[in-house]
C-alpha positions in Angstrom: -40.4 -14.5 -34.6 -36.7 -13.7 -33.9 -35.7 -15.3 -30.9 -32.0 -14.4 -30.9 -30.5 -11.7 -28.5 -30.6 -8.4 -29.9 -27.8 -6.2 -28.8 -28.4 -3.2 -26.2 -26.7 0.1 -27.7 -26.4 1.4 -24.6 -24.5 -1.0 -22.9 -21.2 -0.9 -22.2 -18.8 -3.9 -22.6 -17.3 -5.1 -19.7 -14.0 -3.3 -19.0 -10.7 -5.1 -18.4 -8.9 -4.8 -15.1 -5.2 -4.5 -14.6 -4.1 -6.6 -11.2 -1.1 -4.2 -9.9 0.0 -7.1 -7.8 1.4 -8.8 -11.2 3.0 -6.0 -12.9 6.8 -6.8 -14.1 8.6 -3.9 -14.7 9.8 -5.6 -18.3 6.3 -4.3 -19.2 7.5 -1.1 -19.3 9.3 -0.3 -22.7 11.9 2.8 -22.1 13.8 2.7 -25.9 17.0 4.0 -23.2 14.2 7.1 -22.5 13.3 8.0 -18.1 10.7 5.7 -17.4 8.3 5.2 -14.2 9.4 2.0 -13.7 10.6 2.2 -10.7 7.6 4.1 -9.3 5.4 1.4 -10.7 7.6 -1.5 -9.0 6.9 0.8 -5.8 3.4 0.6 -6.2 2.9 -3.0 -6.8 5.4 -3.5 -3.4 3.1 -1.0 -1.1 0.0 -2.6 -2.8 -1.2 -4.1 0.4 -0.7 -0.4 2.3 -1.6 1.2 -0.3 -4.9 0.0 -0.8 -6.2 0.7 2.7 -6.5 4.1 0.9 -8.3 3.2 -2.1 -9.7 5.7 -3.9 -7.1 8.2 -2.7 -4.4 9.1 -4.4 -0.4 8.6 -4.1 2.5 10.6 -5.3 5.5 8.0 -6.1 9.3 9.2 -6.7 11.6 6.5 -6.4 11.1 4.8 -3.0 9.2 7.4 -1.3 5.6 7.8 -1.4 3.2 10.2 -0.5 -1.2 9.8 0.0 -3.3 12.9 -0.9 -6.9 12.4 -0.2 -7.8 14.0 -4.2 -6.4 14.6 -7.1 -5.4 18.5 -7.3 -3.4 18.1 -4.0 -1.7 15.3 -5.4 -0.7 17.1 -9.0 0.4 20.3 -6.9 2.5 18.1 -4.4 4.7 16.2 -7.1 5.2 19.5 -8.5 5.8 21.7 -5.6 8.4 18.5 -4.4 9.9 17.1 -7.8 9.5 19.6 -10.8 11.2 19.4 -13.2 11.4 15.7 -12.5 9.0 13.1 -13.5 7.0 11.5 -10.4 4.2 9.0 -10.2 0.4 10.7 -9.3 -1.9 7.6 -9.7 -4.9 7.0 -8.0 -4.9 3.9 -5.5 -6.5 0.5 -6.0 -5.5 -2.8 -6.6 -7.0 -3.3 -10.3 -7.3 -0.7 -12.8 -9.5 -0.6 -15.7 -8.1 -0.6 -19.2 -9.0 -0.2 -23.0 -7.3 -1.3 -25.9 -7.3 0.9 -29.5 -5.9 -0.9 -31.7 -2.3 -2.6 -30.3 -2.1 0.1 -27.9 -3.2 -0.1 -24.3 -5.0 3.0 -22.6 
């Protein structure tokens, strides 16, 4: 008899998380291109606010930020205050999950 594990096809592998509170803007590869960065530095600094609202999400342009309880609300809010420029919608908590395909990170 086989005593080995067998491998569950239904389960999952375990997901990677992303801690905010180390991101380096360096990360962020602009090729001389508009980048987030600065929105992303933002987040990482208000991290400790910011998560008091987990789950919610937060509009970031620059400095300024802005909590919206869902998702929709938070889309129609950088675009009602920033279109056509580029602002940060991302949904709050401290580490994110992440996947790799091949050398690129999702």
């Amino acid at each position: 008899m086989d005593h080995r594990r067998k491998k569950n096809p239904s389960r999952k592998p375990a997901s990677r998380l992303f801690d905010w509170r180390r991101f380096d803007p360096a990360m962020v590869k602009s090729d001389d291109l508009p980048s987030l960065a600065e929105e992303l530095t933002t987040y990482r600094d208000r991290l400790p606010e910011l998560v008091e609202h987990e789950g919610e999400y937060v509009i970031i342009k620059g400095r300024e930020c802005e909590i919206l309880p869902d998702r929709e609300s938070a889309l129609q809010y950088a675009l009602d205050h920033y279109w056509p420029e580029a602002a940060l919608v991302h949904r709050i908590r401290a580490k994110q999950p992440y996947d790799s395909v091949g050398g690129a990170e999702l």
